[in-house]
C-alpha positions in Angstrom: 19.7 -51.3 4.1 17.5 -52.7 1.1 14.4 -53.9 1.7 12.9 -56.8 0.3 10.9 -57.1 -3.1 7.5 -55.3 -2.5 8.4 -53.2 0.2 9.3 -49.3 -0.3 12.2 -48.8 1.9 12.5 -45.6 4.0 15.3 -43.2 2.6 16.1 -39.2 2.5 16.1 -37.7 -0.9 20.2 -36.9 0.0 21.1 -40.7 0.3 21.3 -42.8 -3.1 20.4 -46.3 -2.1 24.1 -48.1 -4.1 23.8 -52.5 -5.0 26.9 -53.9 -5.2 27.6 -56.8 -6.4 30.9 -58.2 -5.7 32.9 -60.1 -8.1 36.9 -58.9 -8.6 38.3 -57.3 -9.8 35.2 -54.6 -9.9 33.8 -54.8 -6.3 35.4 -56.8 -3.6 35.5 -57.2 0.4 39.4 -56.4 1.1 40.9 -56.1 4.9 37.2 -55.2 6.6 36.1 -52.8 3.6 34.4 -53.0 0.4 36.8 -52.0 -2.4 37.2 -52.3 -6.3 37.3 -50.7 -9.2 34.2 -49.9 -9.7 33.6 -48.8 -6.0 36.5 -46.8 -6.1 35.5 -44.9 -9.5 31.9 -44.7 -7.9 33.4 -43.1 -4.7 35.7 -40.3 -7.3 32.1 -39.5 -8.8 30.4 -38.9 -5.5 32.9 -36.6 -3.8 32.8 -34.8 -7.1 29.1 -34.3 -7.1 28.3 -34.3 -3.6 26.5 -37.4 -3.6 25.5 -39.2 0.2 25.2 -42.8 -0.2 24.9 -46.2 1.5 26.2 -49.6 -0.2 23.9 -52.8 0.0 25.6 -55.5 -1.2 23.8 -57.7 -3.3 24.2 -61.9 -4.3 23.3 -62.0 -7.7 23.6 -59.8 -11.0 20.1 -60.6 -11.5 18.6 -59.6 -8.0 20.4 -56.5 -8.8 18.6 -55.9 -12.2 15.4 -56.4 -10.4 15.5 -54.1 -7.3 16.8 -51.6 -9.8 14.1 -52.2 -12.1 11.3 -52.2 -9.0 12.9 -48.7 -7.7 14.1 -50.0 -4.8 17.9 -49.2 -5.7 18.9 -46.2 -7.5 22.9 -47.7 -8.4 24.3 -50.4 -9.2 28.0 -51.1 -9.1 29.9 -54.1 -10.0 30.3 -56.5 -12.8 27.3 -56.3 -14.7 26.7 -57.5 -19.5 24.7 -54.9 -20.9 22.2 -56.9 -22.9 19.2 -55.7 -24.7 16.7 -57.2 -21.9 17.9 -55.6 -19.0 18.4 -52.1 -21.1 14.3 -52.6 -21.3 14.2 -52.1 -17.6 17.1 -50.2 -16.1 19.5 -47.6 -17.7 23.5 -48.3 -18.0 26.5 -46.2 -18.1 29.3 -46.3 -20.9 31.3 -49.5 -20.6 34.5 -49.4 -19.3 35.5 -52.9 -19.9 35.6 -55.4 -22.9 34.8 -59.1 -22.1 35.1 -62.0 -24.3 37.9 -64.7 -25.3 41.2 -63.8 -26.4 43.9 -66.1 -28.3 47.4 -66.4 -26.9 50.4 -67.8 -29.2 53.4 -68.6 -28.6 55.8 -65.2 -30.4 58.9 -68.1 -30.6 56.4 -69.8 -33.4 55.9 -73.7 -33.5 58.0 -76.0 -34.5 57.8 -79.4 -35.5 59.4 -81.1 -32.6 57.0 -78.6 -30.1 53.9 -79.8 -32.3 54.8 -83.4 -31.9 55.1 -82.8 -27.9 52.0 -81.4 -27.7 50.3 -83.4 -30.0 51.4 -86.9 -28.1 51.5 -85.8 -24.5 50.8 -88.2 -21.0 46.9 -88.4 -21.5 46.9 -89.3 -25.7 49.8 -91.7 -25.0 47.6 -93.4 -22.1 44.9 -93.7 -24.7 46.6 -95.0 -27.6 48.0 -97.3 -24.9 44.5 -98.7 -23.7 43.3 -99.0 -27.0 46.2 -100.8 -28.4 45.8 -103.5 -25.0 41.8 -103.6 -26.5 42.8 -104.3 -30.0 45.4 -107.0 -29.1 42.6 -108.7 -26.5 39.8 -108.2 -29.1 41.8 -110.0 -31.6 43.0 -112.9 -29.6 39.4 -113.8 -28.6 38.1 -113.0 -32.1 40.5 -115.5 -33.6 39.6 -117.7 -31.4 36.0 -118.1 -32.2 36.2 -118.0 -35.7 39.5 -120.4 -36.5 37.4 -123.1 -36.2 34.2 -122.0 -38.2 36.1 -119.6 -40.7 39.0 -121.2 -41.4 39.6 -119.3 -44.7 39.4 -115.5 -43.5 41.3 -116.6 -39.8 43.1 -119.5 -40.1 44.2 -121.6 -37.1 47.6 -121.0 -37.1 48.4 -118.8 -34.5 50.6 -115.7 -36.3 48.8 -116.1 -39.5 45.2 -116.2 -37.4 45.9 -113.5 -35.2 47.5 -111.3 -37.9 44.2 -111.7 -40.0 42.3 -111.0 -36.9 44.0 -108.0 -36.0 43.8 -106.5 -39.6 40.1 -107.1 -38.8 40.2 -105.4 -35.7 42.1 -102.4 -36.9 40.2 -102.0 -40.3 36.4 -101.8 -38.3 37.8 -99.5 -35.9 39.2 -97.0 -38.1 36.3 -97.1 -41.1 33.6 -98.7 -39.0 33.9 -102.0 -41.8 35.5 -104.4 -43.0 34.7 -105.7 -47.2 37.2 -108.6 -47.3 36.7 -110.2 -44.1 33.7 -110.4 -41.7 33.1 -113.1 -38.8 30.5 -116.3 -39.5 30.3 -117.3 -35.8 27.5 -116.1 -33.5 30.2 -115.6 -30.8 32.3 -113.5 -33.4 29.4 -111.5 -34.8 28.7 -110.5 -31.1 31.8 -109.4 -30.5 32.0 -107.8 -33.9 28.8 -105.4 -32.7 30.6 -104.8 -28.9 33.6 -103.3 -31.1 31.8 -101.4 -33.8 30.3 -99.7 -31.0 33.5 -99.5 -28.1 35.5 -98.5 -31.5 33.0 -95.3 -31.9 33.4 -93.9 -28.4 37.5 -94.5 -29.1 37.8 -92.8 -31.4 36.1 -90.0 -30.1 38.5 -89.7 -27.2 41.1 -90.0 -29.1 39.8 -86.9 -31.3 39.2 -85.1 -28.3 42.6 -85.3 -26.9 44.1 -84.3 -30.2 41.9 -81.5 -30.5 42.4 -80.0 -26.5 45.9 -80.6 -26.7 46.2 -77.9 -29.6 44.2 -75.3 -27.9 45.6 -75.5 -24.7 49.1 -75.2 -25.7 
């Protein structure tokens, strides 16, 4: 067995203390036994060379790196990054595997009814559909605190009002502003603050949907 940090643990210069460190497919418990490729490649090396050992299994790639470093381990086995701090302390062996993100595309290519699926799927249609509800309330209420105190930019006529109002609505939430029109009321300029800043975090979720649906697909 290992022992723990600090102590020197009692071994026979035949038997090669071995850390493993199990994550798959590299090292891995399988039916009762440890297993994996980098077991079983460890276990071709030490039949050829005549090697005695006993495996400790370890929790963490960093405990591993440490009892190394502190001589309390003489292998490691299992996944393990080569970095430039832990080549400070401990030696590696070649790599035998390449991590890292790959890019899969579709070989059929994209077409333009595909991209439009992806594009609008369940989750952006559930947005748009939310923030068209919040336009339409926001532009009801806003028309009706300013019909009476700014007759000339939303006038009290219903359609005409409200269509005013939600020109308003959909002009601040797209560029933030609105030149031609702005509410005189206190009730309308508070509400013209609450959607400057609900029309921020939107638009954000709207850009992130468009931008995870691409990936993903």
């Amino acid at each position: 067995m290992w022992a723990q940090p600090g102590a020197t643990p009692p071994r026979t210069n035949a038997t090669l203390r071995v850390l493993v460190r199990e994550v798959e497919p590299f090292a891995f418990t399988a039916g009762g036994r440890q297993t994996g490729f980098a077991l079983e490649l460890w276990a071709a090396i030490a039949n050829q060379a005549g090697f005695q050992y006993e495996l400790q299994t370890v929790p963490s790639a960093q405990a591993m790196v440490q009892a190394l470093a502190a001589k309390q381990a003489d292998i490691g086995l299992g996944a393990l990054s080569i970095t430039a701090e832990r080549e400070q302390v401990i030696d590696f062996s070649y790599p035998f595997y390449n991590s890292g993100l790959d890019i899969i595309t579709n070989t059929e290519g994209t077409s333009l009814l595909s991209l439009v699926k992806t594009l609008f799927n369940a989750r952006l249609m559930k947005t748009l559909g939310l923030l068209l509800a919040l336009v339409l309330v926001f532009s009801h209420l806003l028309w009706l605190f300013e019909r009476r105190v700014n007759e000339e930019e939303f006038p009290p006529g219903y359609k005409a009002g409200l269509f005013e109002s939600i020109w308003w609505t959909l002009t601040v939430l797209i560029t933030l502003g609105c030149e031609n029109k702005s509410p005189r009321g206190v009730p309308g300029r508070l509400m013209a603050v609450i959607w400057m800043a609900s029309g921020v975090v939107m638009i954000s979720l709207i850009t992130s949907s468009f931008s995870s649906s691409l990936p993903v697909s």
